[in-house]
N, C-alpha and C positions, 0 to 999 in steps of 0.2 A: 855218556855216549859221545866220543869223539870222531865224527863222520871224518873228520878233515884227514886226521890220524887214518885211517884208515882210505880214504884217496890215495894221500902220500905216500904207504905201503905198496897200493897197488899199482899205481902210476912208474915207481923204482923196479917193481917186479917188470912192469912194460917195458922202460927204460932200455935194462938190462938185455932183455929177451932182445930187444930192435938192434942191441949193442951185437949181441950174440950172432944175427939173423944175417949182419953185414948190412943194416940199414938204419943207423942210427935215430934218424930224422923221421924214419917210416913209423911212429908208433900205431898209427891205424892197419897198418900189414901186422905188425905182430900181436895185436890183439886179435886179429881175425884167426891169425896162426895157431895162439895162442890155444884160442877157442875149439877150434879147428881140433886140435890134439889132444885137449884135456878132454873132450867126449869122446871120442876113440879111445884112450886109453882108460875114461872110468867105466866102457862097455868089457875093458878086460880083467877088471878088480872085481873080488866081492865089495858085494856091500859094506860088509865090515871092516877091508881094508881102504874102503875110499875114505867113510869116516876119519880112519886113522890119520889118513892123507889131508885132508880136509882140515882136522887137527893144528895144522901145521903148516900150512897154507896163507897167505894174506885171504884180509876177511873178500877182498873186491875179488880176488883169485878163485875164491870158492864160492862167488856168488856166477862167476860165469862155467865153473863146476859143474854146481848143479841145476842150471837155465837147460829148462827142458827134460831132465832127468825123469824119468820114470822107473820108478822100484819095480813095478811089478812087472816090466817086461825084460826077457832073456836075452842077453847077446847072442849072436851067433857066434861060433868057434872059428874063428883064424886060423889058418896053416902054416902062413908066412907073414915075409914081411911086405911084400908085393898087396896081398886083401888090407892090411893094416893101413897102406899109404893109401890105397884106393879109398878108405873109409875116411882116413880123413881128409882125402881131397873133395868127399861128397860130401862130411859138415863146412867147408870154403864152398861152397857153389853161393852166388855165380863166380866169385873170385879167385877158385883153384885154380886156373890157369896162367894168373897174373904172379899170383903168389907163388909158386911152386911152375917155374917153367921146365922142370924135366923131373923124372922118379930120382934119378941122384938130389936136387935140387930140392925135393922134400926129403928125404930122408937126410939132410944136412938140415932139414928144418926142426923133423922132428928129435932130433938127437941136440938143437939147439933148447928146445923145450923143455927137453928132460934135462939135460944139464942146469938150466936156470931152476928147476925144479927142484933139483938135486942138493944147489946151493942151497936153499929155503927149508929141506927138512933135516934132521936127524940123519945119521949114518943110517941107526937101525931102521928106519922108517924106509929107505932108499933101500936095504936089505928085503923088508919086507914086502916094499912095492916090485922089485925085482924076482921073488921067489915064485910069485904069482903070476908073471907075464910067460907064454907062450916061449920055448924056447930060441928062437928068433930074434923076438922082440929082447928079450934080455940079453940077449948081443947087443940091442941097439941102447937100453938102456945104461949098459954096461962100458958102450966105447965114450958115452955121450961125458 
């Protein structure tokens, strides 16, 4: 067991994301962003595809995955992309405001997420995380 190994993973995934996010320096913003998006988006996976996702994932990335996670309750269904930012400017409270000062301004956030994301799996996994999202959302996965 190499914890350290697996900091340094996580810490590069942070890195990148802050790199991504236009705030280099800020890695406590894009950990919260981070966080922020990866529960919004594993309320729109099966179970069996977050696994997958998870899979593939840095170990520190999947451990803030599934912080909180509960199997046995149901997402609600998304319409758009508008409920999807809303959701996850409600996992950032108190800090959606800081982090995410306008709806364009998250959704450049969350399309930074998925790209760092995107980097980190398989094509195919990217394929299959994408078949599964709300029409909408795989716009945004898809420009990201």
């Amino acid at each position: 067991m190499n914890f350290e190994k697996y900091a340094e993973k996580g810490n590069l995934f942070i890195k990148e994301l802050a790199k991504e996010l236009g705030c280099p320096e800020d890695r406590k913003k894009a950990g919260r962003v981070l966080r922020a998006v990866l529960k919004a988006l594993r309320n729109r996976l099966s179970h069996e595809e977050s696994m997958h996702l998870l899979a593939q994932l840095p170990m520190c990335i999947k451990a803030i995955y599934v912080d909180g996670w509960k199997l046995s309750q149901t997402p609600e269904k998304i319409k758009n992309v508008s409920e999807f930012i809303e959701e996850v400017m409600k996992y950032d409270v108190p800090r959606a405001q800081q982090d995410f000062a306008s709806r364009d301004e998250a959704v450049k956030a969350v399309k930074a997420v998925f790209r760092v994301i995107k980097n980190h799996i398989s094509d195919g996994e990217s394929q299959d995380v994408e078949a599964e999202l709300p029409k909408k959302l795989k716009e945004l996965w898809e420009d990201a």
